[in-house]
C-alpha positions in Angstrom: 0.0 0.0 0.0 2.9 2.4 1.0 4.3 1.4 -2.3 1.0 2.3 -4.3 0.9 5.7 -2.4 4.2 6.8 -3.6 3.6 6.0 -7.3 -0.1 8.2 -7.2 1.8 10.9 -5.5 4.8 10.7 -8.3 2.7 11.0 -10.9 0.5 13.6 -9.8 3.9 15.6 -9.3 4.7 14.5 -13.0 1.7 16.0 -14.5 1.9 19.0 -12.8 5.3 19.5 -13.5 4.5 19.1 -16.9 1.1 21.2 -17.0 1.8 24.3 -19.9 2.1 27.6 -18.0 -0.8 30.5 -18.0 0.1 33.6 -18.6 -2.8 35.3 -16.4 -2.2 38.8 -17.9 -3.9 36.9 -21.2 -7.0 35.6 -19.3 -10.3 37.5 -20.6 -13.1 37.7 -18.1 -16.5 38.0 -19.5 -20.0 39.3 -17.5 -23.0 37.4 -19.4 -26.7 38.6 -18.8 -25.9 41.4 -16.5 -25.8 45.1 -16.6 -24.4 46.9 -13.4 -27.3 49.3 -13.2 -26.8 53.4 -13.5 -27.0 55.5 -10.8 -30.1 58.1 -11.1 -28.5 61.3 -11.1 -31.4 63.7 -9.7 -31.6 67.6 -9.6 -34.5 69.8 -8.3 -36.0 73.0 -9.0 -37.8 75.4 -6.3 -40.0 77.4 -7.6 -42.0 80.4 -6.2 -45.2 81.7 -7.8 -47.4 84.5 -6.6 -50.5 86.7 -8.2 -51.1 90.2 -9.2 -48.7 92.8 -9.9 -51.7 95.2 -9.9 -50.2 98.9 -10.4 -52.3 101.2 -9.1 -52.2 105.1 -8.8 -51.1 105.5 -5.0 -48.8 102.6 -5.8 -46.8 104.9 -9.0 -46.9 107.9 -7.0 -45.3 106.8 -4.2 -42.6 105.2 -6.8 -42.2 108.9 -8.3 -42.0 110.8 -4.9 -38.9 108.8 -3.8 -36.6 110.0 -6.8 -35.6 113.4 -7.1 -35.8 113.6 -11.1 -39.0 112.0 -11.3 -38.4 108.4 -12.3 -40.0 105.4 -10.3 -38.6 104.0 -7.5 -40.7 100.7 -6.6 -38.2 98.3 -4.3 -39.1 99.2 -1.5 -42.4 98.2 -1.9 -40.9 95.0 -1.9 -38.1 95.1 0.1 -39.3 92.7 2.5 -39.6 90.1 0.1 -36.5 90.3 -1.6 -34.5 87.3 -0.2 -38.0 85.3 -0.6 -38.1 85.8 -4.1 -34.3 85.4 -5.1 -34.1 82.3 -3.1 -36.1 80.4 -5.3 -34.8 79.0 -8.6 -37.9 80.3 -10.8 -40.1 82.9 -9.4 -43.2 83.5 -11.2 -45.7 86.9 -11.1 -48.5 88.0 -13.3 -47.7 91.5 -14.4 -51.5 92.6 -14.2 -50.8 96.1 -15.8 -49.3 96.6 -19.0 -46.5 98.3 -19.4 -46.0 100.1 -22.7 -43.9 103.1 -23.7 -46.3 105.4 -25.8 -48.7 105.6 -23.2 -49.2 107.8 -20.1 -49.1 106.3 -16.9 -52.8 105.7 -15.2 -54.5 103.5 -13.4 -57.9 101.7 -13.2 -59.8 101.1 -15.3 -57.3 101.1 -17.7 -54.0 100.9 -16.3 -50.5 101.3 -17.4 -47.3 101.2 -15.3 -43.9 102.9 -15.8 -41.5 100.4 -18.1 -39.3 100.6 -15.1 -41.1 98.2 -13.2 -39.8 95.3 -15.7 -36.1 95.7 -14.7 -36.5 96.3 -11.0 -38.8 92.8 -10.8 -35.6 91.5 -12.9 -33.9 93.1 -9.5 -35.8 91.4 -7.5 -35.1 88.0 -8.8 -38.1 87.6 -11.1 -38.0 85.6 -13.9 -41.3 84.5 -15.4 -44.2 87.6 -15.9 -47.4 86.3 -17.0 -49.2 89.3 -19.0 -52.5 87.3 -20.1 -55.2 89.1 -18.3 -58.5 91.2 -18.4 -56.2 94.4 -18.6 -54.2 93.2 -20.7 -55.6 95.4 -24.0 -56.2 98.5 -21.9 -53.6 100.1 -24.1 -54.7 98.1 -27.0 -52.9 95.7 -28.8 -49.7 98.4 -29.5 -49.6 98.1 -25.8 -49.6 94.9 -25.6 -46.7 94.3 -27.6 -44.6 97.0 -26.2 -44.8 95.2 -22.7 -44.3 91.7 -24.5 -41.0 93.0 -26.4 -40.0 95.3 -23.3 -40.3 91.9 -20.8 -38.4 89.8 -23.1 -36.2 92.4 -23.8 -35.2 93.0 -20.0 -32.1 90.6 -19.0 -33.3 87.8 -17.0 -36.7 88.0 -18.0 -39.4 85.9 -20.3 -42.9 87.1 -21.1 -45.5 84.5 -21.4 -49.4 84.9 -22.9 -48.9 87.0 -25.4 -47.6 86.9 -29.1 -46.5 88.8 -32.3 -48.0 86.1 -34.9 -50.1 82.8 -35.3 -46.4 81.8 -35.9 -45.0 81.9 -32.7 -47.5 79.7 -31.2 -45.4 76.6 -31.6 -42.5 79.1 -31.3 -42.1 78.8 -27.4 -39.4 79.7 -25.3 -38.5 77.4 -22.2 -36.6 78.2 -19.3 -33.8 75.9 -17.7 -32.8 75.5 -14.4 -30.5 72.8 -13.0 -31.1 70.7 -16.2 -34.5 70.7 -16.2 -36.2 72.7 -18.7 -40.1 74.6 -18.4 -42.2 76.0 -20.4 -44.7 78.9 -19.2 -48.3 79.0 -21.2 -50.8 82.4 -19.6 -54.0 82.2 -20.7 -57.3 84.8 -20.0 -60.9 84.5 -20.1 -61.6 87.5 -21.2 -60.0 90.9 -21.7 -63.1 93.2 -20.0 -64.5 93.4 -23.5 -62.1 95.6 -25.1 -61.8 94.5 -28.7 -58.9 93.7 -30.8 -58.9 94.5 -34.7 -58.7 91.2 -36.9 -55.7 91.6 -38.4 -54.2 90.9 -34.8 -56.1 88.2 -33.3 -53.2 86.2 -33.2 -51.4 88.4 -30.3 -54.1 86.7 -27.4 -55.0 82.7 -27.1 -58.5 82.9 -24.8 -59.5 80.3 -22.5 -62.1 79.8 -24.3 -60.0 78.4 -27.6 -59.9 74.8 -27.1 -58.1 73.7 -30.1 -55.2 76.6 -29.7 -55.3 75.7 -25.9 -54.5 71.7 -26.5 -51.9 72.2 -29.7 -49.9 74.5 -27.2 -49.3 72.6 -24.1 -49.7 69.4 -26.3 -46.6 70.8 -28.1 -45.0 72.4 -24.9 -44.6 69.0 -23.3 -42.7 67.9 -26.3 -39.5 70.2 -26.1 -39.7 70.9 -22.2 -39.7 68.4 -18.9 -42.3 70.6 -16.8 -45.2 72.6 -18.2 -46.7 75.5 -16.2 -50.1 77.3 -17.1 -51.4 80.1 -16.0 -55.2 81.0 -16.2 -56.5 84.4 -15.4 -60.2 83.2 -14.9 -62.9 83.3 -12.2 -65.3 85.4 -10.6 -63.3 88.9 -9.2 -63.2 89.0 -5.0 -64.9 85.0 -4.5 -63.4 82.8 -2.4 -64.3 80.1 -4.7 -63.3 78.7 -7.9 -66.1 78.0 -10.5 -67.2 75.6 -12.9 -64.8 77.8 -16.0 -62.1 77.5 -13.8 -62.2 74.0 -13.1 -62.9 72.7 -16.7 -60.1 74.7 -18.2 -58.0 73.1 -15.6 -58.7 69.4 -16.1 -58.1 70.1 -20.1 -55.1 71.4 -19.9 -53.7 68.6 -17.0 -55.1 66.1 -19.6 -52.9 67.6 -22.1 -50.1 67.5 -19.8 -49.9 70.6 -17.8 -47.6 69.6 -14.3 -48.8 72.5 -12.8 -51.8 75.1 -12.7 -51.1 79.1 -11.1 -55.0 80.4 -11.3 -55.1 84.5 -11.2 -57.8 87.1 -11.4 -60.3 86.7 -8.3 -57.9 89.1 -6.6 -58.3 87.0 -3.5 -57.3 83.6 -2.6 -59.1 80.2 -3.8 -58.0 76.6 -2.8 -55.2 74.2 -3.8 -56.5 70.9 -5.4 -55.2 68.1 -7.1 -56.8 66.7 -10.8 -55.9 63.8 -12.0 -55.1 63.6 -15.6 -56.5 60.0 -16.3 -53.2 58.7 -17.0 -52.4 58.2 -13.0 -50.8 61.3 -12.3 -52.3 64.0 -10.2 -51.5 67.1 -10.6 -51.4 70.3 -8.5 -53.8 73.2 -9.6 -53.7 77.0 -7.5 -56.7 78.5 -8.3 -55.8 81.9 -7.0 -52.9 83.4 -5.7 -55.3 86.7 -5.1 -52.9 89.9 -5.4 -49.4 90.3 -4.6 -50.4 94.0 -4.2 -52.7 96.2 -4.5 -54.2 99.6 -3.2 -57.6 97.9 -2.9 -59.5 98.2 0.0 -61.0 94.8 1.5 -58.7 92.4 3.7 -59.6 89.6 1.6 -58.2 91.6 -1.4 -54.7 92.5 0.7 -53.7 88.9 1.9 -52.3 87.1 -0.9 -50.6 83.8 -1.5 -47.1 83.0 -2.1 -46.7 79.3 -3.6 -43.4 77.1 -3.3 -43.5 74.0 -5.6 -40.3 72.0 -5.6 -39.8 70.1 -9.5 -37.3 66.6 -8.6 -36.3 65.2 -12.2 -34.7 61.8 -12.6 -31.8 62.0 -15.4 -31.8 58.4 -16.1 -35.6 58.0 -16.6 -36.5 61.2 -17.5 -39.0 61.4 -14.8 -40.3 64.7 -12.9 -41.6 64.7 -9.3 -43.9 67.7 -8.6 -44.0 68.3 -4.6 -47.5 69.5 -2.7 -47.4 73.1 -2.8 -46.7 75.3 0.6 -48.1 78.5 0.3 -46.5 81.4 2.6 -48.4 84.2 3.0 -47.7 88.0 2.0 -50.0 90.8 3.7 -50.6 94.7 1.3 -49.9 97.1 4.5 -50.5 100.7 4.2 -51.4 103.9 6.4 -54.3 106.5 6.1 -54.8 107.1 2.4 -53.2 104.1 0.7 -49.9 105.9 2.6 -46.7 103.8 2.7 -48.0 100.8 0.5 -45.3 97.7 1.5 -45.7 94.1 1.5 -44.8 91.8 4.6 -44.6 88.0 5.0 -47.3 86.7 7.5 -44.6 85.6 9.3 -43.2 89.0 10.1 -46.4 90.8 10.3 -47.2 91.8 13.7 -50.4 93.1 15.7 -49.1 96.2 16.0 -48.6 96.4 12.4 -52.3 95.6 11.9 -53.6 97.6 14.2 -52.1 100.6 12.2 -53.1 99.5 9.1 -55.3 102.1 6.8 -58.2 99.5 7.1 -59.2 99.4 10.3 -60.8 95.6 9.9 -57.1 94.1 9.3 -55.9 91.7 12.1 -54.1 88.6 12.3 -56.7 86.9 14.2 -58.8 87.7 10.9 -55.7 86.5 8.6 -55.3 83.3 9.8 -58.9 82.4 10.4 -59.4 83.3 6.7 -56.7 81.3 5.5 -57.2 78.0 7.1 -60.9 78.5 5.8 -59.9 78.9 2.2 -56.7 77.2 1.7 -56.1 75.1 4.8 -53.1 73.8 7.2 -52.2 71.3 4.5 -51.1 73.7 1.8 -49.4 76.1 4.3 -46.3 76.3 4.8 -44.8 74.9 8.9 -45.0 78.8 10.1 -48.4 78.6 9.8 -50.0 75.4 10.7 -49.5 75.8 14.7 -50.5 79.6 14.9 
């Protein structure tokens, strides 16, 4: 047996030693049926939307009295809101009053603002003006286009709801942030029944024109990753949305709006979501009510100020839309429509209300109202435990 072992063992050695070498450097390794899977590379936009820009008289005169060669002078009107609005990636506002250079200045009903406002909102870290509304012919349609060519003509800026040609409707501009690109689409219901001459029909797509409506956001989610409309619809100083409102909102989130910003009531309206029958709910403000103002009600002085965060997915090309928070901004003035400046609810105090020009202002009132039209979900943390 000892014998046998020996001879196994020999031979084994033998083969071994005669075994042709590897050279391992040669060896090719090969992964079948398995792809190590990318990493999602995600970036997010904030964005902040709010309502009317609504210009009127005590508003510009106050502008021209703080400049000594009679220019306008309106940041600090919005002083206290500056590091909200340049914190956000986008900001959005709907410049309710036109703004066009042949034109006097004047105010309701048919307003115009200095062309000055345009660069200090750029200032201000405003990038997106919506200019479809019901004043939005008050200085006709040459009005119209000066304030469409003046926005887009002011660094930073992009005008939306408005247009030179039928050409330009599948001529839209989008805006990118962080890799994600929008596209902005203003619509009105009506423009307070001032006409426009034929020839320049094109300039205005109304609520009301389905077929323009649905080609345009239709086309708008082909060339950008998040659509934004705005609709300047609704009954003026409700709380409530109505049935126009609603209906023009579920077509265009069928047709692939990720986000609805409603204007025009001039006070605030609730936050809902509408689904878009694909699975996908989508979030729809229907007022912001104004950002100011030198009207006269509460309702009409206690706006909304929403924050909507966009989360895109590089490798799947899918964009997240978060619940909107809405801060809140409060129109203060004196005696007279005297000192017009806007506050965050945050920093607005009692005294502040107790010395405001009407007399029926007070938080207790703010906050009661809120809650009642928007409620504690759709505030923002400041809120919710006041």
């Amino acid at each position: 047996m000892l014998l046998a072992i020996v001879i196994a063992c020999t031979a084994i050695g033998v083969a071994v030693a005669t075994r042709p070498s590897v050279d391992k450097d040669s060896i090719e390794f090969q992964t079948v049926g398995y792809t190590v899977p990318e990493k999602p590379r995600m970036t997010s936009v904030d964005m902040l939307a709010v309502g009317d820009n609504l210009i009127h008289k005590p508003i510009y005169e106050q502008a021209q009295a703080r400049t000594a060669d009679g220019s306008y002078d309106f940041m600090p009107i919005y002083k206290n809101l500056a590091d909200t609005v340049a914190a956000a990636d986008i900001a959005v506002i709907n410049q309710e009053t036109m703004m066009a250079q042949s034109y006097e200045v004047s105010t309701y009903p048919c307003f115009n603002t200095p062309t000055v406002m345009a660069g200090q909102l750029a200032s201000l870290g405003f990038d997106v003006l919506t200019i479809a509304n019901n004043h939005m012919l008050d200085k006709q349609s040459k009005g119209l286009i000066e304030t469409l060519d003046l926005i887009n003509a002011t660094p930073g800026l992009t005008a939306a709801g408005a247009f030179h040609s039928r050409d330009e409707y599948s001529q839209l501009k989008t805006v990118t942030v962080n890799d994600i690109s929008f596209a902005f689409l203003s619509y009105t219901e009506h423009t307070n029944g001032i006409t426009i001459p034929e020839s320049k029909e094109s300039y205005i797509v109304y609520l009301d024109e389905l077929d323009d409506v649905k080609a345009q956001v239709e086309y708008a989610k082909t060339i950008a990753d998040v659509v934004v409309v705005s609709m300047h619809a609704g009954i003026e100083y409700s709380d409530d949305e109505n049935d126009i409102q609603r209906e023009f909102a579920q077509n265009v989130v069928n047709w692939g709006a990720d986000l609805v910003i409603g204007t025009h009531p001039h006070t605030l309206q609730p936050v809902e979501y509408l689904n878009n029958g694909k699975g996908k709910d989508v979030p729809v403000l229907y007022s912001l009510g104004n950002f100011v103002s030198a009207q006269d009600k509460v309702r009409r002085l206690i706006g909304g100020m929403a924050n909507v965060t966009f989360t895109k997915n590089h490798v799947t090309g899918e964009v997240t839309v978060s619940k909107p928070q809405l801060d809140i901004v409060i129109t203060h003035y004196g005696a007279g429509f005297s000192g017009i400046k806007l506050y965050r609810l945050a920093d607005y105090t009692d005294s502040l209300a107790a010395s405001h020009g009407n007399s029926d202002m007070s938080i207790e009132y703010i906050y009661k109202h809120i809650r009642k039209v928007i409620g504690d979900e759709y505030l923002i943390d400041e809120y919710r435990s006041k």
